[in-house]
Structures are given as C-alpha cells and as structure tokens.
C-alpha positions as CSV (number, residue, x, y, z in Angstrom):
1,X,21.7,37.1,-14.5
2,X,23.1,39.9,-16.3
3,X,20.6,39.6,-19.2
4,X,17.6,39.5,-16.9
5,X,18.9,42.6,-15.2
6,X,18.9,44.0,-18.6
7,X,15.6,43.0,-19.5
8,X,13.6,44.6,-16.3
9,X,15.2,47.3,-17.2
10,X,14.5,47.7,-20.2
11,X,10.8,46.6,-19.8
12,X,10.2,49.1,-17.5
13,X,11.8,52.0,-19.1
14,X,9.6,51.3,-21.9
15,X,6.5,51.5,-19.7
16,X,8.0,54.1,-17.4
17,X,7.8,55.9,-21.1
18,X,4.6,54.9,-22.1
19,X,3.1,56.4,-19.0
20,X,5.3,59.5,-19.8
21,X,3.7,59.8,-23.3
22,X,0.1,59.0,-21.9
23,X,0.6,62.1,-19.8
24,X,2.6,64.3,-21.2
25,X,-0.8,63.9,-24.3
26,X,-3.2,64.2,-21.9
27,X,-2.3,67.2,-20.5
28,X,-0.6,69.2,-23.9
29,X,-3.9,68.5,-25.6
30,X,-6.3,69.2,-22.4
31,X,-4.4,72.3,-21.8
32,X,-5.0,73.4,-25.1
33,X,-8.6,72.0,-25.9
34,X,-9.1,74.6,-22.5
35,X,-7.8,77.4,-24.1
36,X,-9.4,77.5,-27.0
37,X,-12.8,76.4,-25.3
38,X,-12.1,79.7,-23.4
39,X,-12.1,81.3,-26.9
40,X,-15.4,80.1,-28.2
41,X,-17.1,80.6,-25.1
42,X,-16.1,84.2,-25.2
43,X,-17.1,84.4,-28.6
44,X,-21.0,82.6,-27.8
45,X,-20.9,85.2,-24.7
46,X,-20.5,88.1,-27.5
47,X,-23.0,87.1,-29.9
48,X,-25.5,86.5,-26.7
49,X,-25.7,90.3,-26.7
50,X,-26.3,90.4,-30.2
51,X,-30.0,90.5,-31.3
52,X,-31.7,87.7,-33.0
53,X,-32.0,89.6,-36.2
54,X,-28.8,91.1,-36.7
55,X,-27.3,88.1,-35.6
56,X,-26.3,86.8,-39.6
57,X,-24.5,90.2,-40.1
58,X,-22.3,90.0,-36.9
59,X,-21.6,86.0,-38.0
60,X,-20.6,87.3,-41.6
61,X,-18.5,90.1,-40.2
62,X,-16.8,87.9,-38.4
63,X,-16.4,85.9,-40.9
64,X,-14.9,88.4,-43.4
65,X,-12.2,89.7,-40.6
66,X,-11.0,86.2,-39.2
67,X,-7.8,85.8,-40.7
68,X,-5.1,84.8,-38.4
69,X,-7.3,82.1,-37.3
70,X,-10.1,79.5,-39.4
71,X,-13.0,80.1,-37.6
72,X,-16.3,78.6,-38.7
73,X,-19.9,79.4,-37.5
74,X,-23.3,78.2,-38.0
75,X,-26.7,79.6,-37.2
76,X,-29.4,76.9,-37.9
77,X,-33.1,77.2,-36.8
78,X,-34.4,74.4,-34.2
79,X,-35.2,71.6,-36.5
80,X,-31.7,72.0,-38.1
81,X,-32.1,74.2,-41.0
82,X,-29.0,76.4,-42.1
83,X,-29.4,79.9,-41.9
84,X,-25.8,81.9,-42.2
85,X,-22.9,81.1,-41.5
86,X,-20.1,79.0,-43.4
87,X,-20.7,76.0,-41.5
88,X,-24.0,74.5,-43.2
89,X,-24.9,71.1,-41.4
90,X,-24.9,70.3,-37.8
91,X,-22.6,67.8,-36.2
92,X,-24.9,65.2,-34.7
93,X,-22.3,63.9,-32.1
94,X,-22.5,67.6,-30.9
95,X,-24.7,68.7,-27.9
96,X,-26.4,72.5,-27.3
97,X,-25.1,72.7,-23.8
98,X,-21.9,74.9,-24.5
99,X,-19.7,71.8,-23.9
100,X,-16.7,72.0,-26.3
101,X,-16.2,68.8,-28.6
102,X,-13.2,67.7,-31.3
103,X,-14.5,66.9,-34.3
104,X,-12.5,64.9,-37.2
105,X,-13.1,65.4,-40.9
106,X,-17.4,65.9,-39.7
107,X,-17.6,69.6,-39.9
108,X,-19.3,70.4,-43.1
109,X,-17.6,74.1,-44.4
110,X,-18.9,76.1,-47.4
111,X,-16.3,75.7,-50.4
112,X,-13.8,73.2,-48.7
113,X,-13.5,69.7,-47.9
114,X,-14.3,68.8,-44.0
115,X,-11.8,70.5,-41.4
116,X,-9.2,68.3,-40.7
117,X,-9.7,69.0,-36.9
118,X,-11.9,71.5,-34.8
119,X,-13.1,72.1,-31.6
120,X,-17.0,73.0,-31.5
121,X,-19.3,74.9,-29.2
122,X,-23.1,75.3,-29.9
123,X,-25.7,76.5,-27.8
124,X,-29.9,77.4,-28.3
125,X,-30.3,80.5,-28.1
126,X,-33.8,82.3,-26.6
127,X,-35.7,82.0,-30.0
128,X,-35.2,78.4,-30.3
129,X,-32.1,79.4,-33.1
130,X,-28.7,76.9,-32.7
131,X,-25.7,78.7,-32.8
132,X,-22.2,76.8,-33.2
133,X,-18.9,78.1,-33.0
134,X,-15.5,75.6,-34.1
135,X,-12.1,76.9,-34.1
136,X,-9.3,75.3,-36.3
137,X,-6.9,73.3,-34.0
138,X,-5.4,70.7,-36.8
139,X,-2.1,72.9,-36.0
140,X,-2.3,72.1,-32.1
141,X,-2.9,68.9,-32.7
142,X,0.3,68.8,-35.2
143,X,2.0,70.2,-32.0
144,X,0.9,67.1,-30.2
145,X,2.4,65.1,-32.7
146,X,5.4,66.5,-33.0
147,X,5.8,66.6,-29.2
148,X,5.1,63.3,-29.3
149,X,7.0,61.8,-31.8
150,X,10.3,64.3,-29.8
151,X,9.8,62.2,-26.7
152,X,9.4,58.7,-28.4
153,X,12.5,59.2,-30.7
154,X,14.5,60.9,-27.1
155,X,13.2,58.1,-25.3
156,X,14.3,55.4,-27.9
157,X,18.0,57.3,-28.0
158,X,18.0,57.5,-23.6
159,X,17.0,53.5,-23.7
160,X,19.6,53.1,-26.7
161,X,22.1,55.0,-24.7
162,X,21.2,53.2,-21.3
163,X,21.4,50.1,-22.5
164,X,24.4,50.2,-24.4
165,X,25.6,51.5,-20.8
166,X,24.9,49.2,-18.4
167,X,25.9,46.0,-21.1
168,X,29.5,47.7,-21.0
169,X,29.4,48.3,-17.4
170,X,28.0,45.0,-17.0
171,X,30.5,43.6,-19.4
172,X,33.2,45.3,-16.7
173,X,31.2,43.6,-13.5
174,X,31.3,39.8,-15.3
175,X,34.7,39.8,-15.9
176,X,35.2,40.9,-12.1
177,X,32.8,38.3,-11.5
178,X,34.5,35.6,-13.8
179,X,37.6,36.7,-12.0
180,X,36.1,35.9,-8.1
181,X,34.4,33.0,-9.5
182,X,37.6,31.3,-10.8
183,X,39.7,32.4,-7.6
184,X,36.9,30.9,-5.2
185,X,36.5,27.8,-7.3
186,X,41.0,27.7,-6.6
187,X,40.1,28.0,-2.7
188,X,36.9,25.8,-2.8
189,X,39.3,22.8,-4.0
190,X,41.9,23.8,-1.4
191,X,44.7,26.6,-2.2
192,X,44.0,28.8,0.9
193,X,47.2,31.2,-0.6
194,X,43.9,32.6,-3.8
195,X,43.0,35.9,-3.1
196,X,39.8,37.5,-4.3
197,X,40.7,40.1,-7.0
198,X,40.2,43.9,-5.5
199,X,40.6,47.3,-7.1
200,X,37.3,48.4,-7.7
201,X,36.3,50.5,-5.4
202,X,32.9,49.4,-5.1
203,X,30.7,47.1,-3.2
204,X,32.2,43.9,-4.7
205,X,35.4,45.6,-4.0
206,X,34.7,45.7,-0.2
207,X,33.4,42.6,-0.2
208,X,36.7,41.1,-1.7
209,X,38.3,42.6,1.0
210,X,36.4,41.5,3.8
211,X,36.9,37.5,2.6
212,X,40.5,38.0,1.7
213,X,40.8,39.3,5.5
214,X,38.3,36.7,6.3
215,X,41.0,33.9,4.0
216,X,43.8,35.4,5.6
217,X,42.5,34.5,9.2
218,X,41.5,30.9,8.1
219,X,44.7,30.3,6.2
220,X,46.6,31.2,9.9
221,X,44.4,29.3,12.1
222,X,44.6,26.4,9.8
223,X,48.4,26.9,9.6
224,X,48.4,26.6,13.1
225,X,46.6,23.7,13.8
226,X,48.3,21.9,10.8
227,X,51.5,22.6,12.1
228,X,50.7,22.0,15.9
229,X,49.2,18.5,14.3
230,X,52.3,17.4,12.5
231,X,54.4,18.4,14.9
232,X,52.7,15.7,16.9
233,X,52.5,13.1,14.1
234,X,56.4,14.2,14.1
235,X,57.9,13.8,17.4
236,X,55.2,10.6,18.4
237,X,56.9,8.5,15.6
238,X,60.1,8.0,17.3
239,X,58.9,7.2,20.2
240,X,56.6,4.6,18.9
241,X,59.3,3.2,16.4
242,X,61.3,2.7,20.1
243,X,58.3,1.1,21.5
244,X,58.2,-1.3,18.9
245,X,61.7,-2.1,19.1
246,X,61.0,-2.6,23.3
247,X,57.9,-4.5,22.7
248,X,60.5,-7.1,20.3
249,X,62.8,-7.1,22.9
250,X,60.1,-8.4,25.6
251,X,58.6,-10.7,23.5
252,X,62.1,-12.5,22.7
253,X,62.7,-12.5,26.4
254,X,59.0,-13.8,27.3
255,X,59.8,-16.6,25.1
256,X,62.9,-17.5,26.2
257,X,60.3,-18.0,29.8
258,X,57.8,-19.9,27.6
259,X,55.1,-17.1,29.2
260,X,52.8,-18.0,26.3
261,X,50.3,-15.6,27.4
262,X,52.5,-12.9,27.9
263,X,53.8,-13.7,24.2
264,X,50.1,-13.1,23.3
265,X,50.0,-10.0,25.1
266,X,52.8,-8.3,23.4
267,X,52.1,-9.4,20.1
268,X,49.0,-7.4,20.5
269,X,50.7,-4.3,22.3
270,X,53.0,-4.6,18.8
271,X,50.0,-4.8,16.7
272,X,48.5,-2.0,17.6
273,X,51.3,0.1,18.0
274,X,52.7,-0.6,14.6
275,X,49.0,0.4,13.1
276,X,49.5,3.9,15.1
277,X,52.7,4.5,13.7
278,X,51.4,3.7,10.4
279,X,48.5,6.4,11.6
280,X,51.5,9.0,11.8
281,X,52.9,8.4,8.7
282,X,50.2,8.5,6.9
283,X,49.2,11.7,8.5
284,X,53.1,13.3,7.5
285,X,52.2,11.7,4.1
286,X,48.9,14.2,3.5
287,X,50.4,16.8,4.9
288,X,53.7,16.9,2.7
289,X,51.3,16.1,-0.5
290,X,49.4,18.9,0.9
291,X,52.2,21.4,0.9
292,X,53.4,21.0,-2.5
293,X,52.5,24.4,-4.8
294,X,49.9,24.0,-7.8
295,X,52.1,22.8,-10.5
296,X,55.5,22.4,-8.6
297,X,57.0,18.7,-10.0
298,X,54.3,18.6,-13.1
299,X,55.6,17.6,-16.6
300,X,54.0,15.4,-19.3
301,X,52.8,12.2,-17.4
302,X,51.5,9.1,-20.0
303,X,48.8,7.8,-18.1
304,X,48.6,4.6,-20.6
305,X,52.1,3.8,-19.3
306,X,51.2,4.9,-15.5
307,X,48.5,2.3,-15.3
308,X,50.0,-0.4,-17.2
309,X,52.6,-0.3,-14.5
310,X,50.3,0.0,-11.5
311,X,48.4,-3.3,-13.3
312,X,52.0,-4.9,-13.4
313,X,52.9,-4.4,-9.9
314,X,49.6,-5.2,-8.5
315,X,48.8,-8.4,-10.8
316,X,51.0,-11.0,-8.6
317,X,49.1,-9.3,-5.2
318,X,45.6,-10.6,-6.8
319,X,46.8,-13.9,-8.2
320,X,48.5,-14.9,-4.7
321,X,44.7,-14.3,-3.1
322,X,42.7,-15.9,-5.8
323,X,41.7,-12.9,-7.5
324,X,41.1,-12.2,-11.3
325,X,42.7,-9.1,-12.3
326,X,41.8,-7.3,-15.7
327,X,42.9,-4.5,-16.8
328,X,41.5,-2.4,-20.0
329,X,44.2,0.5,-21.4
330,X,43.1,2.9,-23.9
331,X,45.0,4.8,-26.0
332,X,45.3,8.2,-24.9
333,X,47.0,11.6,-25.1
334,X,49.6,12.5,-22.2
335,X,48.1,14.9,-19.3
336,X,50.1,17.4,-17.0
337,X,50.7,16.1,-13.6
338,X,53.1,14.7,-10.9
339,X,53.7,11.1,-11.8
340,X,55.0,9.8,-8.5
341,X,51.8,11.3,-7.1
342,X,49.2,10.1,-9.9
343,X,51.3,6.5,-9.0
344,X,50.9,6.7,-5.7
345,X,47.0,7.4,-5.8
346,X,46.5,5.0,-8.2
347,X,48.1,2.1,-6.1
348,X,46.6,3.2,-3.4
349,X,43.2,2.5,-5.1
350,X,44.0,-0.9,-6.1
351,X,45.4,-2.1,-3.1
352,X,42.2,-1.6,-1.3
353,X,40.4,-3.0,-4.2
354,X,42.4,-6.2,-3.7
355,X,42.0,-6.2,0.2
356,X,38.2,-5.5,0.3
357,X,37.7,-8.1,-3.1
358,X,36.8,-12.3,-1.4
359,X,38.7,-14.9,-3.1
360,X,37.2,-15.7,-6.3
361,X,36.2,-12.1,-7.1
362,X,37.2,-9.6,-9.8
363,X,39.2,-6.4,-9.7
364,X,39.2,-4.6,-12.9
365,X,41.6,-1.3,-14.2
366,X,40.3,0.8,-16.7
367,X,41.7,3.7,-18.6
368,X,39.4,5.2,-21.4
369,X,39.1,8.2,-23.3
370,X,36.3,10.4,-22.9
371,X,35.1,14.2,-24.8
372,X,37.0,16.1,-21.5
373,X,40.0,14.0,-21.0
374,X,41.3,10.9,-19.7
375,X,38.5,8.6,-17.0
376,X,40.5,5.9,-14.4
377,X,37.8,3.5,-13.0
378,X,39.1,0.7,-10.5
379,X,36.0,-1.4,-9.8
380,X,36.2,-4.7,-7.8
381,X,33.4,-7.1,-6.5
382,X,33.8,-6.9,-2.4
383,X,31.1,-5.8,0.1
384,X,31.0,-2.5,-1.5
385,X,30.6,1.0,0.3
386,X,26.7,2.5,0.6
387,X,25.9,5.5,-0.7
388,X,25.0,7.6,2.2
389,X,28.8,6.5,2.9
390,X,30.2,8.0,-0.2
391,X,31.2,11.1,1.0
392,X,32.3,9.8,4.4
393,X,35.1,6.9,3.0
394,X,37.2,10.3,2.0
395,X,37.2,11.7,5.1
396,X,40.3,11.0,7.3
397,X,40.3,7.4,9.8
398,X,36.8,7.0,8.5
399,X,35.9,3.3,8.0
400,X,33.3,1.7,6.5
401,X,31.1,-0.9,8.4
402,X,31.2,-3.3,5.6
403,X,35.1,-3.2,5.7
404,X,35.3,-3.0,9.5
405,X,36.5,-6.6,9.5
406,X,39.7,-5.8,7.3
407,X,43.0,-4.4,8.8
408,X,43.6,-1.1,7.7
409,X,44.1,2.8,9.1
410,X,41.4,4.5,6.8
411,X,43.3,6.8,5.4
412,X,44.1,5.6,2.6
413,X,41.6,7.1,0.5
414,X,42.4,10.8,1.8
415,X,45.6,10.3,0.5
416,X,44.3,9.5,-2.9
417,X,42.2,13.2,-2.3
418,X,44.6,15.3,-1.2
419,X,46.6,13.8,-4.5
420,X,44.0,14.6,-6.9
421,X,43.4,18.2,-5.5
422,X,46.8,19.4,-6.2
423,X,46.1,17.9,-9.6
424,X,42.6,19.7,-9.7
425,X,41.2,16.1,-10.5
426,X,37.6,14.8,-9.2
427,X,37.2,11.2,-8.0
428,X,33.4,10.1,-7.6
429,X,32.0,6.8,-6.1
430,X,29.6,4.4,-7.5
431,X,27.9,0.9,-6.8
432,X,29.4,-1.8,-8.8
433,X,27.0,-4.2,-7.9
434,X,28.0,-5.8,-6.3
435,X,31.4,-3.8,-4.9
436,X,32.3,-0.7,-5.1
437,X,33.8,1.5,-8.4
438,X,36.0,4.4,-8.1
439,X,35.7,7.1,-11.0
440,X,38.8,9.3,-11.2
441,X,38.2,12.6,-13.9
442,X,41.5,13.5,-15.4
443,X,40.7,17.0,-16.2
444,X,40.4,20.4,-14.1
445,X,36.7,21.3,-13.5
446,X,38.3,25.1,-13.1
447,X,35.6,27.3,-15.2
448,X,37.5,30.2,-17.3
C-alpha cells in the first residue's frame, strides 16, 4: 500500500512539474518575444518617417552605432532583391505583415555564419520596397534555458527530498501498523487483555484509543456474562450430582416394588440428568482452559511421544468395537506448549473418531513434518461432517445431523478450540471420503 502511495505521488509530482515547466516556458519566452517585438516595431515606426531614398543611410547608421545589441536589417526591393542592409536574403517562413517571428540558424548576415536565434519583423513599405528588422535573442533564449534547467534540477532535488520523506515517515507508520496488526491478530484469536499500541498523536493514534476503550468495554461485558455463566455451571452441579444420587435411590426402591415402568422412568430422568451434568462440566472445563495466560504452563512438549501415547490409550477402545486403528509418527522436533492440554485435545479428537467410525471402519493418527512445523491429522471413515457444517461442529452444543444418533454433549470439539487458541494453533476440517479428517497446524499463524 505504502509503495503505491509512493508511486501517485511521485507520478504526479512529476507531471504537476511538467505543467510547471510548460508554463513557466511559455510565459518567460512570450514575455520576452513581446518585449522585443515592442522594440522592432518602434524601430519600423521610425524608419516609416524616413524617406525612400535616404532610407540605406539611416539603415547603415544604425548599423554602425548598434553596439550593445546585434541588430540586423534588410531592405530588399519587391521581387526580393537586396538593397542595404547587413541582412542579404529574405526569410521565406517570414510574412510582410509586421508580425514578429523566431528564426533559427535562417537569417542570412553579411560576414558571419546564420544567427543562432532572432526575432524578425518586415513590412512593404509604400514604394513596394521590403524592409525587415531582427533583433539578437540567442541570450534570452539562454535565459530560458537556464531557467529551465534551475527548475528541473530544483524539482528533481524537492521530489528527491519528498520522497526520501514520506519513505522514512512511512517507514515510521508500517512499523505502527505492524505493531496494530500483530496486537489485533493476538485479540482476533482471543486474548481480549491486547491493547492497540498508542503514542502518536495522530489519527491512528486516536483511533487506537477509541478500540482500546471500545476492547476495554467488551472485555467487561464478556467478563460479566462469563462469570455470571459459570457461576451457574458452578452452583447447578451440586445440585444435579444430588439429583442423581435421589434418582439412584428411587430407582433401588421402585425395584424393590417391581414398578418396572417406573424403573424405566427413572432410568431416563438419570440419563438425562447425568448428560446435563456432563454439560456443566464441560462448560467449567472451557472456561478454566480459557483463563489460563498465553504461555503460562508451556515448556518443550515432544509431540512424537504425545501421540504415541494418545494411540496407546486409545488402541484397546477401537479394537473392543471392531475398529482398525493405525497410526503414522514422524520424526519431529519438540514444540512449545502445555502437554496436558495438547493431551487432552488430542484424545478428545480420537475419541469422537472412534464413536462416529461403524464397526469395520478405520481411524487413522498421523503426525508429519511439514516446511512450518509439526501437522496432526486424525481421519476416520464414519458418516462424516458436510462442509457447510465445518464451521458450525466448533461452535459450543452444536451437533451434527449425521451424528445426531450418537450419545454425546457437543462440546467436545470447543474444548479442542479453546485448547489450540491458547496455543495459537489452527485446526481445519476436511472430507475424508468417506468420514471426516481433522487437520491440526502446530505452528502460530501470528505475522511479525
């Protein structure tokens, strides 16, 4: 962006300039062509009231006593013959109508090579005689070019000079820029406490402020509503842990009766109680992952190791319903994270694998390396998640249709997020084709 800024500008500074030079030409040399057309006009007024035949004296008097400027005159008859003057052919490109032309290297001067420049003036005079009068102006002209060539090399110094200006105060603006970029990119992934560097006094500056007051408001009413959530979540799951209890306590009692469909009854009030206690836990479960600072609890975590040991504790879990478990570990590097976190996503991930994966299918564990850093993949063969559901899986309680069937609060994959944002980690989805394959990115996509 910076360098297209840069390259208007310069684009039209060099054409504001050209117009500048195109005017400031046309008016130094007008100007001046004027004046000295004044001049010869004067002069052709003064030999008007000379008389025809003492009109090669006066033109050789003058002549004689022009020294402090080269003027050149010519008298020639009708049909173009000279007669006096130093001037001995007539321009063709030159009219009779007292019009004032510049010539260039075509005025024809007794004991010299053609004038560099002049300005002629000719007129017919009552006998039928042409009279011309030039002046000398190679010197104005000189003035022209050095005026000129004054504003071209100013101009190329003030575009030097402005340039060099606004790519060090540009320079200044990126870095601020860099700066917001890298904070916003911290709060886009979910660190609310990232403020928006200020201190420059300046429209970015009071932008800055306005979103950290803006930030400052969110972070409060999120706060808020966080804390009035899990306060909730908190005092509901003693109560429900009681109500399960109870609901045990009926049911041995009911039996004792033989009140089979009472039995039935309260085996489902238990069911569905225990899956909204689970609910609440889960819920506490996020929001303590949630709470924990950037790199609080990180250290050196071998991910070969991690997943060998998810594989291991997971492998008996397929066998026992019938499905084939492989697993593919890569030699890597160690990464800095939280390894009971990174464990606890991971299994997460295959244990829905497993659940959503029919006898007979596959679940497969991969760990590769790759240019950026470590790739997880957990891929199985079940009913698979569609794509305009991608998005929606990660969300909290959301279920897919395909998986409505299966028992399960939905929230298992949102603790799997809320893992890999303190980590700075991506996770993307993918058809497997059938199934579903879950593409974990061990690196930060933070930009410097």
């Amino acid at each position: 962006m910076t360098s297209r800024l840069l390259f208007v500008y310069t684009i039209t500074f060099l054409f504001s300039m050209l117009l500048l030079l195109v005017f400031v030409e046309h008016a130094v040399t007008g100007q001046m062509e004027h004046e000295v057309d004044v001049v010869m006009d004067w002069q052709l007024i003064y030999f008007d009231s000379t008389p025809d035949n003492m009109l090669p004296e006066a033109i050789q008097d003058r002549l004689e006593n022009s020294h402090m400027h080269a003027n050149y005159y010519g008298l020639f008859t009708s049909d173009g013959r000279h007669i006096a003057g130093n001037v001995m052919a007539f321009p063709p490109q030159l009219t009779v109508d007292r019009d004032g032309v510049t010539l260039a290297r075509t005025l024809s001067v007794t004991g010299r090579r053609p004038v560099p420049m002049v300005r002629a003036m000719a007129e017919r005079r009552k006998n039928g005689d042409i009279l011309l009068v030039s002046r000398d102006v190679t010197n104005i002209f000189h003035i022209r070019k050095a005026i000129i060539r004054a504003f071209s090399m100013g101009g190329t110094f003030c575009l030097a000079a402005g340039i060099a200006l606004g790519l060090a105060m540009s320079v200044r603006q990126m870095r601020r820029v860099r700066a917001i970029r890298r904070v916003t990119l911290r709060i886009s992934q979910g660190d609310l406490n990232q403020r928006l560097p200020t201190g420059g006094r300046d429209e970015i500056d009071m932008l800055s402020h306005l979103v950290n007051h803006m930030l400052d408001e969110v972070e409060r009413l999120i706060g808020e509503m966080k804390g009035a959530c899990d306060s909730i979540a908190h005092d509901l799951r003693t109560p429900l842990a009681h109500v399960i209890v109870l609901l045990g306590s009926m049911a041995h009692r009911a039996g004792g009766l033989k009140d089979q469909p009472m039995l039935d009854l309260i085996a489902r009030a238990r069911s569905d109680t225990d899956r909204l206690l689970q609910r609440f836990r889960a819920i506490l479960r996020i929001s303590e992952i949630g709470a924990l600072k950037r790199r609080e609890g990180f250290a050196d975590v071998e991910m070969e190791t991690l997943v060998r040991e998810v594989g291991e504790l997971y492998e008996p879990l397929a066998e026992s319903r019938s499905v084939q478990f492989v697993m593919h570990v890569e030699p890597i590097p160690g990464i800095h994270g939280d390894r009971n976190l990174l464990f606890e996503a991971l299994s997460n991930l295959v244990d829905n694998a497993i659940k959503f994966t029919p006898e007979g299918g596959t679940v497969k564990v991969e760990l590769r390396k790759t240019p950026a850093g470590p790739q997880v993949t957990v891929a199985d063969t079940g009913p698979g998640i569609p794509a305009a559901e991608h998005d929606l899986v990660l969300q909290r309680f959301y279920r897919s249709k395909s998986t409505e069937h299966h028992a399960g609060s939905g929230i298992g994959l949102s603790i799997v997020s809320a893992v890999l944002r303190v980590h700075d980690f991506t996770m993307r989805l993918a058809n497997a084709d059938p199934g579903v394959r879950v593409i974990i990115d061990c690196w930060s996509r933070s930009l410097g």
